[in-house]
Backbone atoms as SQL, in Angstrom:
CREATE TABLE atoms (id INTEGER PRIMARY KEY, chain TEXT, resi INTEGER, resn TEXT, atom TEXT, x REAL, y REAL, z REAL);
INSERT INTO atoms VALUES
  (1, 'A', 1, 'UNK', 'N', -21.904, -16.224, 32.715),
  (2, 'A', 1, 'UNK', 'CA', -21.540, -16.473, 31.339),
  (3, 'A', 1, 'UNK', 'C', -21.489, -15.163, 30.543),
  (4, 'A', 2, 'UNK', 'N', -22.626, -14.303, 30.842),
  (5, 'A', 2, 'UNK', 'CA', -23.009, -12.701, 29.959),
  (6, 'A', 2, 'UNK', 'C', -21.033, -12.343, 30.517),
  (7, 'A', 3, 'UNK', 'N', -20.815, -12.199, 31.588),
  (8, 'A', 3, 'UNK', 'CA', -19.489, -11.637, 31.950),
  (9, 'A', 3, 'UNK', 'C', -18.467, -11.824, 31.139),
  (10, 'A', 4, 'UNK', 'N', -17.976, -13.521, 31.164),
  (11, 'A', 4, 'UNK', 'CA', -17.043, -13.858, 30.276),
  (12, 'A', 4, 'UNK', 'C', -16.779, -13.381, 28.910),
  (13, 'A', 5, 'UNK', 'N', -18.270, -13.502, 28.258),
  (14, 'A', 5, 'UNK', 'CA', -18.736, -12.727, 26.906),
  (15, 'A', 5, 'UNK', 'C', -18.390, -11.415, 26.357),
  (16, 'A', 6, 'UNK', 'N', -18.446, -10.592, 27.493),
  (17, 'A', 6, 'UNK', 'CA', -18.483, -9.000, 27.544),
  (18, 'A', 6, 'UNK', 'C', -17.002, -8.940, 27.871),
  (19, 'A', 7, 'UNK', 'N', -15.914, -9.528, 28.190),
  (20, 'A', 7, 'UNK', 'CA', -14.633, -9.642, 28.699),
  (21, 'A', 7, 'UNK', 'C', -13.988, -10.161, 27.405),
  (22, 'A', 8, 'UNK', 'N', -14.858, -11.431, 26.750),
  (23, 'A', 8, 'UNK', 'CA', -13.944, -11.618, 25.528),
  (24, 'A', 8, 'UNK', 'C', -14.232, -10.112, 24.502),
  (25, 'A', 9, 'UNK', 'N', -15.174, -10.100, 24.281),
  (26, 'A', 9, 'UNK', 'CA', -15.421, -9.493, 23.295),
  (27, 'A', 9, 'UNK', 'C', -14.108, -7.616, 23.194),
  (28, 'A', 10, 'UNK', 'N', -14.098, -7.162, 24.978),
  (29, 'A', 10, 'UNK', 'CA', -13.647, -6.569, 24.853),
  (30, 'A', 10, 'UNK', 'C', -12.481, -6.405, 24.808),
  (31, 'A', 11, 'UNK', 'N', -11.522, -7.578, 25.009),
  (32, 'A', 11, 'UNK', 'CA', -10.229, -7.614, 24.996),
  (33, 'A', 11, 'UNK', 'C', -9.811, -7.595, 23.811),
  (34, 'A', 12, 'UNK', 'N', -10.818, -8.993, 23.038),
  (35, 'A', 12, 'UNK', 'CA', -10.617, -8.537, 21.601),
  (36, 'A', 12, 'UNK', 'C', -10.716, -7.379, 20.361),
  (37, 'A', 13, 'UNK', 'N', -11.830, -6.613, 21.037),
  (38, 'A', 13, 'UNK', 'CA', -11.526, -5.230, 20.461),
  (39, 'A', 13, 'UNK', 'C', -10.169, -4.818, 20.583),
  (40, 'A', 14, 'UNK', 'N', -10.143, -4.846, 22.244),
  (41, 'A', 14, 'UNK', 'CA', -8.861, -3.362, 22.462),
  (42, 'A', 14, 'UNK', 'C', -7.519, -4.359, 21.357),
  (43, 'A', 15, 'UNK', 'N', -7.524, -5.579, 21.000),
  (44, 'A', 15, 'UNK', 'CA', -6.323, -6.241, 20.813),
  (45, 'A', 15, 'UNK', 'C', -6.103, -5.749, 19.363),
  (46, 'A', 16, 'UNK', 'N', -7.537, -5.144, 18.702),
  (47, 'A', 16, 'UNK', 'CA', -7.712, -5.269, 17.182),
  (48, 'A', 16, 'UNK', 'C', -6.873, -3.651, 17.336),
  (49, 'A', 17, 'UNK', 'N', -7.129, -2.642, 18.267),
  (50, 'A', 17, 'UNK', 'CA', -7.187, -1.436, 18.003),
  (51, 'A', 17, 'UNK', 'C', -5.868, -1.211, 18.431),
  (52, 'A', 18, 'UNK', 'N', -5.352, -1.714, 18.928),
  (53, 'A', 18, 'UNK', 'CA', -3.562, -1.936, 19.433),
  (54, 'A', 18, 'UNK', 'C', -2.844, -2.656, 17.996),
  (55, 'A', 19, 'UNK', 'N', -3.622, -3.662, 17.791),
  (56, 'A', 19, 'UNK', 'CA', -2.894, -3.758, 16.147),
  (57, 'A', 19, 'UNK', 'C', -2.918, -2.668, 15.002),
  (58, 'A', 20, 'UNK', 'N', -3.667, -1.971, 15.209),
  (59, 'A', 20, 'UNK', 'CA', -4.122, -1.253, 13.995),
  (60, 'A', 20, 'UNK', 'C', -2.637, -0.551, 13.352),
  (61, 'A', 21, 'UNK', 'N', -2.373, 0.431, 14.520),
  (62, 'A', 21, 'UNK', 'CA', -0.707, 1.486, 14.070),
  (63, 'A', 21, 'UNK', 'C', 0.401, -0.024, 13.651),
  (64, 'A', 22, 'UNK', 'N', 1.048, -0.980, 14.433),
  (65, 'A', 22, 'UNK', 'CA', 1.532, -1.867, 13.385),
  (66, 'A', 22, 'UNK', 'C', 1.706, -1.931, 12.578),
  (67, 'A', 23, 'UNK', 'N', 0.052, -2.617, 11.840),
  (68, 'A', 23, 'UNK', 'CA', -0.194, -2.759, 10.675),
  (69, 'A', 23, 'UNK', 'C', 0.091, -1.680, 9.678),
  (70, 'A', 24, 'UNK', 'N', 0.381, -0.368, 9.670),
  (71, 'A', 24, 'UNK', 'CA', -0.079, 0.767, 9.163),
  (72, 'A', 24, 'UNK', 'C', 1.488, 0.681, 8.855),
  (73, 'A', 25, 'UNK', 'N', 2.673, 0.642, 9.698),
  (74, 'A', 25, 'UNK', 'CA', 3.511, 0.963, 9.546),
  (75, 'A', 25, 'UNK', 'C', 4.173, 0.310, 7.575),
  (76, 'A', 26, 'UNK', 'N', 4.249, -1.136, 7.943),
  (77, 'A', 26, 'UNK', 'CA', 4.246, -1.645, 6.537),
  (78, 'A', 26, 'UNK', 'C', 3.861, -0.941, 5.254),
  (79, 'A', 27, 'UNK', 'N', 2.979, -0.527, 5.288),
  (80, 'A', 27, 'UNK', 'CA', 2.138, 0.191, 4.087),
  (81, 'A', 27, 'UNK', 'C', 2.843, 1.747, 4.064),
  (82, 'A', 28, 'UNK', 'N', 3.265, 2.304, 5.027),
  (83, 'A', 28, 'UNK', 'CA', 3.922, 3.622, 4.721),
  (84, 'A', 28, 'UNK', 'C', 5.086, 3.287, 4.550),
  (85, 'A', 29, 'UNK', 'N', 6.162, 2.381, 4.304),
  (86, 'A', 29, 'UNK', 'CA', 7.315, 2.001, 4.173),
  (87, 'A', 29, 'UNK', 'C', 7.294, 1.478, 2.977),
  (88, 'A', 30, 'UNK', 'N', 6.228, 0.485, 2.111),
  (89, 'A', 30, 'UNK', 'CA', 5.795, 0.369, 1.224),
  (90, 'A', 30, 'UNK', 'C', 5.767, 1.807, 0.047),
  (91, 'A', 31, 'UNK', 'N', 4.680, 2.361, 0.286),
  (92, 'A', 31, 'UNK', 'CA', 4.334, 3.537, -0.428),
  (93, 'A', 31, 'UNK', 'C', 5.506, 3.925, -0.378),
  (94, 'A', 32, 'UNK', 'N', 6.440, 4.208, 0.418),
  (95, 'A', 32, 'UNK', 'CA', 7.554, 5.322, 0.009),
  (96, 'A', 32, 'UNK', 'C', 8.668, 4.412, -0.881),
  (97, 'A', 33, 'UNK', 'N', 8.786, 3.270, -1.104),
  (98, 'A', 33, 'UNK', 'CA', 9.271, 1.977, -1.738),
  (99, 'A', 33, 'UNK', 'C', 9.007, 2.558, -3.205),
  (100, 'A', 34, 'UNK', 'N', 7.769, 2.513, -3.520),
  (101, 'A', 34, 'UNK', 'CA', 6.792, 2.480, -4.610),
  (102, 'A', 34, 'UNK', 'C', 7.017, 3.844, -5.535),
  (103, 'A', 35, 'UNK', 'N', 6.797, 4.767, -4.740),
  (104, 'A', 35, 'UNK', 'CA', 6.961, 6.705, -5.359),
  (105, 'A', 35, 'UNK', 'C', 8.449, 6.354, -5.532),
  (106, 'A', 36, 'UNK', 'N', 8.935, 5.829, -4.923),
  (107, 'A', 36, 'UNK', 'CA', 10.723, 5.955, -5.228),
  (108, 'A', 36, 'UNK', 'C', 11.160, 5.127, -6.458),
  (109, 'A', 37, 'UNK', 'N', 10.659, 4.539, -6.877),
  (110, 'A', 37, 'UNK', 'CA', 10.237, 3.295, -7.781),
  (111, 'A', 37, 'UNK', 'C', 9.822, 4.207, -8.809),
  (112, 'A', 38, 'UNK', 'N', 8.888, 5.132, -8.682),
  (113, 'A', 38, 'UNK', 'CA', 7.997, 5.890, -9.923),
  (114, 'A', 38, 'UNK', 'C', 8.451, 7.397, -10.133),
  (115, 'A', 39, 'UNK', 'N', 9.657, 7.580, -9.262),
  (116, 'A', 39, 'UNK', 'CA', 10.237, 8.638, -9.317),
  (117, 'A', 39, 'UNK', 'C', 11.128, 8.741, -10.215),
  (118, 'A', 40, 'UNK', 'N', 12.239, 7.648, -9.878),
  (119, 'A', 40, 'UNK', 'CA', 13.064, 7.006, -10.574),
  (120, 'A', 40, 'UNK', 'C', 13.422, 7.100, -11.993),
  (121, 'A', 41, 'UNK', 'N', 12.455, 6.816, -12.241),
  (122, 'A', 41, 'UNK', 'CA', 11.672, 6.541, -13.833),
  (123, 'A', 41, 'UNK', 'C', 11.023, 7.473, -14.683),
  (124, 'A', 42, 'UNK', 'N', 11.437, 8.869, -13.844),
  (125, 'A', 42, 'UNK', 'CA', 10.577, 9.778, -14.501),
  (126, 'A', 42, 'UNK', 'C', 9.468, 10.124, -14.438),
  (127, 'A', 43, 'UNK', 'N', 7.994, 9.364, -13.581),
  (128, 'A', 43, 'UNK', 'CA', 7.148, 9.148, -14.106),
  (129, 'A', 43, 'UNK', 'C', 6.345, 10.503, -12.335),
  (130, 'A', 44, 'UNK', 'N', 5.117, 10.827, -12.541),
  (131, 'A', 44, 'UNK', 'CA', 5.009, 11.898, -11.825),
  (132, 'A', 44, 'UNK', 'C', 3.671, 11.075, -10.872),
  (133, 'A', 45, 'UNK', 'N', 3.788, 11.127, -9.428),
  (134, 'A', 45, 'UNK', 'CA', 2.469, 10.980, -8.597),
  (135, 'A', 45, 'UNK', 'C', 1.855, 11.662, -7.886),
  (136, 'A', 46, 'UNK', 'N', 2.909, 11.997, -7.281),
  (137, 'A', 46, 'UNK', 'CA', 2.491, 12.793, -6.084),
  (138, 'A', 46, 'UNK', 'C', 2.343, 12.452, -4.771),
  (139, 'A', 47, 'UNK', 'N', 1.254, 11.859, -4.638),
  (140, 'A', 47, 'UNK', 'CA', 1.230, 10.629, -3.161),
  (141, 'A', 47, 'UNK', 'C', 0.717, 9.909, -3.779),
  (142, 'A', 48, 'UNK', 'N', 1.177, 8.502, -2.912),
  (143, 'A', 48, 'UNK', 'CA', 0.176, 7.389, -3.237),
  (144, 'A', 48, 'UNK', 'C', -1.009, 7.092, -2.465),
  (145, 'A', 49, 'UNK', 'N', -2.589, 7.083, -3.406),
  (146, 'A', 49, 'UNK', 'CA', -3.762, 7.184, -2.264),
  (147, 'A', 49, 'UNK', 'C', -4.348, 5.984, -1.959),
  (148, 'A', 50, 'UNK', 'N', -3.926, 4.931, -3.550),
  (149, 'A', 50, 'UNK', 'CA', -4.257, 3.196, -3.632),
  (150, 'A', 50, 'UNK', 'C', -3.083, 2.123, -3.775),
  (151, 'A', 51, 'UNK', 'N', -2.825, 1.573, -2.884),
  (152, 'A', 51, 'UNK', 'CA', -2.179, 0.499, -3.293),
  (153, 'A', 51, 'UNK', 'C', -2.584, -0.982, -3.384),
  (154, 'A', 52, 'UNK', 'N', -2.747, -1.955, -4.313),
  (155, 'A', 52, 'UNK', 'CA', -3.224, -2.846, -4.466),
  (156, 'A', 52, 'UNK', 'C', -2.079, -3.843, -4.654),
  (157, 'A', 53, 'UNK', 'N', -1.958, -4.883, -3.728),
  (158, 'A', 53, 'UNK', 'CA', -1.232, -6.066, -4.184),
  (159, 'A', 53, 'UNK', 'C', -2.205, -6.967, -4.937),
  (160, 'A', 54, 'UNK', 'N', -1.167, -6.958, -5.823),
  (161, 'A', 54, 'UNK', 'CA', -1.593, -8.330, -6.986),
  (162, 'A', 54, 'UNK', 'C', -0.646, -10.095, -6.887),
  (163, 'A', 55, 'UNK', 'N', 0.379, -9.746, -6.516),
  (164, 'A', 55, 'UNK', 'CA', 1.266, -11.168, -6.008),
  (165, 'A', 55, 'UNK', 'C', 2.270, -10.397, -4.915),
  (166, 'A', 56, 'UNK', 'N', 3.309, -11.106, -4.903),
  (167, 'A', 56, 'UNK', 'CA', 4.405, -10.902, -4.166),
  (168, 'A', 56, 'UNK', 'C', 5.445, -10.376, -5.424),
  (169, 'A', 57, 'UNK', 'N', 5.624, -8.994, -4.949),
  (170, 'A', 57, 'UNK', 'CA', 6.362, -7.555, -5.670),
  (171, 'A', 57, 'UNK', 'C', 5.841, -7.480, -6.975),
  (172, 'A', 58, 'UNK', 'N', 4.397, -7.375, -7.038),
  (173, 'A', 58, 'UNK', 'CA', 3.299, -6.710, -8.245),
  (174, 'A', 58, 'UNK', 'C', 2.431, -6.352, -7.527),
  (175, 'A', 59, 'UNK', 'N', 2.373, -4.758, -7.599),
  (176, 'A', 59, 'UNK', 'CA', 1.184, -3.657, -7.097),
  (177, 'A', 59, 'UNK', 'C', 0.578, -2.896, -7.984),
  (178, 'A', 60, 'UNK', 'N', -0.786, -2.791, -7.933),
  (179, 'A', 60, 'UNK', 'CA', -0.714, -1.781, -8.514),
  (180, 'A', 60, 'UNK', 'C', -1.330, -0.436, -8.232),
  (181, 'A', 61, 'UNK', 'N', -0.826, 1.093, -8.659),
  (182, 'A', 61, 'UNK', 'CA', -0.506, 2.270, -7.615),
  (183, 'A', 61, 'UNK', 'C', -1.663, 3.221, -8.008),
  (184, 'A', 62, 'UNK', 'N', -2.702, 3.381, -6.954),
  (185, 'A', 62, 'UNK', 'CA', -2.972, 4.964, -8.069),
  (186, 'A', 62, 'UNK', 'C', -2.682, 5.989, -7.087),
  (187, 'A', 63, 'UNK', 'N', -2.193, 7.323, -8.003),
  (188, 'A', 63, 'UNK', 'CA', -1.235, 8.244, -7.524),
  (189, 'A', 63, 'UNK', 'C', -2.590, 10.064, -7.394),
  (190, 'A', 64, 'UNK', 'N', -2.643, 10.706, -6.151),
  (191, 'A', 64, 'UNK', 'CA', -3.251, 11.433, -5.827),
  (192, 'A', 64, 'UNK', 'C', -3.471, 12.348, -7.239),
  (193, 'A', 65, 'UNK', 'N', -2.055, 12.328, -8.227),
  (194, 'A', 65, 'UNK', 'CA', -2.476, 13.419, -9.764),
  (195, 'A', 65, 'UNK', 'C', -3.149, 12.510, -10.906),
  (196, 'A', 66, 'UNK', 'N', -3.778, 11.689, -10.226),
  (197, 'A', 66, 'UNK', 'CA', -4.611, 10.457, -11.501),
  (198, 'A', 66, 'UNK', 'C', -4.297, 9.583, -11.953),
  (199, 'A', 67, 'UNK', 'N', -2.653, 9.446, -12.104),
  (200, 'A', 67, 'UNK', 'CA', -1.931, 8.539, -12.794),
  (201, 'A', 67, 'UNK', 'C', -2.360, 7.226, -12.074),
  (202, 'A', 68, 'UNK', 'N', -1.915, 6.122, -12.597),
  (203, 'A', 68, 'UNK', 'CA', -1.886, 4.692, -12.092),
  (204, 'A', 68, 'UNK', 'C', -0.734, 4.125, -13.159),
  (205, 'A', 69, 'UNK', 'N', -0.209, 2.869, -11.808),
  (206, 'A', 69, 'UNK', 'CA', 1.046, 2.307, -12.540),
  (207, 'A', 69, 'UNK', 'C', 0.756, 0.773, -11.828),
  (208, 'A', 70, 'UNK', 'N', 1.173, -0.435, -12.654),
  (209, 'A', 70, 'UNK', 'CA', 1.629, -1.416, -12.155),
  (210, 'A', 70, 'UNK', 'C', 2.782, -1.308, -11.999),
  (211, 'A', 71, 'UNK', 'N', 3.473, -1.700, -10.518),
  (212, 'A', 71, 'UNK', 'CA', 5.151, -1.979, -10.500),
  (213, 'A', 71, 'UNK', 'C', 5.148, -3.624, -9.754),
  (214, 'A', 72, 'UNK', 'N', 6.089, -3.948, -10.664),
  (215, 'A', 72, 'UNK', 'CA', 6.110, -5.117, -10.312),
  (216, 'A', 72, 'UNK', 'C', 8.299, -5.628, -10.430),
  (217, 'A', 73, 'UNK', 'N', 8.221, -6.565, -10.310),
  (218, 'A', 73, 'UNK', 'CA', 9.901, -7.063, -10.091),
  (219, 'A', 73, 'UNK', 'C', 10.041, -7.348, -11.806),
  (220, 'A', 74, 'UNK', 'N', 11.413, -6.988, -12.105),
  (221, 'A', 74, 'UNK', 'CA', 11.482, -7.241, -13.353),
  (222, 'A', 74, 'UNK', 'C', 12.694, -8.714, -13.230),
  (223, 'A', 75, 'UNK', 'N', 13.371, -9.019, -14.449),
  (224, 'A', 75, 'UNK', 'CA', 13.918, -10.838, -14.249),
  (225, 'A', 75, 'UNK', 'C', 15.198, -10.345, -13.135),
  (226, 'A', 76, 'UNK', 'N', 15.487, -9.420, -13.021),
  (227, 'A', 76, 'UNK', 'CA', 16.998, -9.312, -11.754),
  (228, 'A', 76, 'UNK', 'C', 16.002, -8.729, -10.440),
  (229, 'A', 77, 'UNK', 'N', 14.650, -8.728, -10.181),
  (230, 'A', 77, 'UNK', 'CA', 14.169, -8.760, -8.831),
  (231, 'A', 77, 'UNK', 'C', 14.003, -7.092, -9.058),
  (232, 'A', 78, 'UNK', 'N', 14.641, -6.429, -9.286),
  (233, 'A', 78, 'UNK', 'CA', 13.955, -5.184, -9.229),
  (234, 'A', 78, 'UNK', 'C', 12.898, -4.706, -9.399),
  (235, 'A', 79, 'UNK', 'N', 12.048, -3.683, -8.623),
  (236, 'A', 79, 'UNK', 'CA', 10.921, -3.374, -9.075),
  (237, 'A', 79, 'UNK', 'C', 11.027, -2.065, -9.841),
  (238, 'A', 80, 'UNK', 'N', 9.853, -2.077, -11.053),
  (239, 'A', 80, 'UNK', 'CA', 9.888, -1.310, -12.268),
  (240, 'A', 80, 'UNK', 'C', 8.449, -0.447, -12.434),
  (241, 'A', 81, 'UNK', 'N', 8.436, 0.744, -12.853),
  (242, 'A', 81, 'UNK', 'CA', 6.662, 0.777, -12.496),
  (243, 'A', 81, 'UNK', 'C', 6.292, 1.233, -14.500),
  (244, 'A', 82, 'UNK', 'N', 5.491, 0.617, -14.629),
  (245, 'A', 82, 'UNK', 'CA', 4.695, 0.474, -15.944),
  (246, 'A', 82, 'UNK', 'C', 3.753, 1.628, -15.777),
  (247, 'A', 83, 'UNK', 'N', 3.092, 2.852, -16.466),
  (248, 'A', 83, 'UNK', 'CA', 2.037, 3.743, -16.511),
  (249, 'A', 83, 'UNK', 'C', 0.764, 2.832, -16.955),
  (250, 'A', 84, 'UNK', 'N', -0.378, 2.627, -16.101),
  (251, 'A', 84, 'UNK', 'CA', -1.422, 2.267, -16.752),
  (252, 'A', 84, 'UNK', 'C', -2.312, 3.292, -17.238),
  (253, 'A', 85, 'UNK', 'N', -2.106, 4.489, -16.455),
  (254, 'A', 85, 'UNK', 'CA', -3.522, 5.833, -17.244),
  (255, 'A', 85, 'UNK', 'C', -2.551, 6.912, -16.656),
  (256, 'A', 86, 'UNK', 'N', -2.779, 7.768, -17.084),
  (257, 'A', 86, 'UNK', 'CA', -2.591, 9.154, -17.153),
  (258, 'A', 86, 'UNK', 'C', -2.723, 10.219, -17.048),
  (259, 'A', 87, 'UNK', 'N', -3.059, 11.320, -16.380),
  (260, 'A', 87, 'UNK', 'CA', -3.855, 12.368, -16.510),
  (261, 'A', 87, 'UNK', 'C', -2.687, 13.503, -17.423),
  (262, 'A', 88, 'UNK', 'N', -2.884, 14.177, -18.235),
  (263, 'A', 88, 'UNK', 'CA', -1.996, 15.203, -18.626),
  (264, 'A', 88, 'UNK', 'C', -2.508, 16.674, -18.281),
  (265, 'A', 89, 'UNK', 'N', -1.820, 17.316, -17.928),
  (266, 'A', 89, 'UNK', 'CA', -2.304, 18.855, -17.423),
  (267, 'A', 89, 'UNK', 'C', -1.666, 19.852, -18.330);
């Protein structure tokens, strides 16, 4: 029984750690979605270091120079990014 145990457990690791790059991919295809979104607009980040989903196409961003933005879809589906804080230099 200890065998079976030690066999699940490890398959299920290796299965988690084989998902991991996947998962990752989304979120860097995302982020570059998002800066392009906040570029757009004038507005300055730099990289993105937080991204937070709030629904389906409302995030909200904080950007490696301090800033933070909600972007979310405006009424024609586009996404728009709003400044929530600021840093000024």
């Amino acid at each position: 029984m200890r065998i079976y145990l030690t066999a699940a457990v490890t398959v299920m690791f290796k299965l988690g750690v084989s998902a991991e790059p996947a998962l990752a991919a989304p979120d860097a295809d995302l982020s570059k979605e998002l800066l392009s979104v906040i570029a757009s607009q004038a507005f300055t980040c730099g990289k993105i270091v937080k991204i937070d989903t709030q629904a389906d196409r409302d995030y909200l961003v904080e950007c490696q120079n301090g800033n933070s933005y909600e972007v979310n879809a405006d009424t024609q589906g586009e996404l728009v990014a709003h400044p929530l804080g600021h840093k000024f230099h």
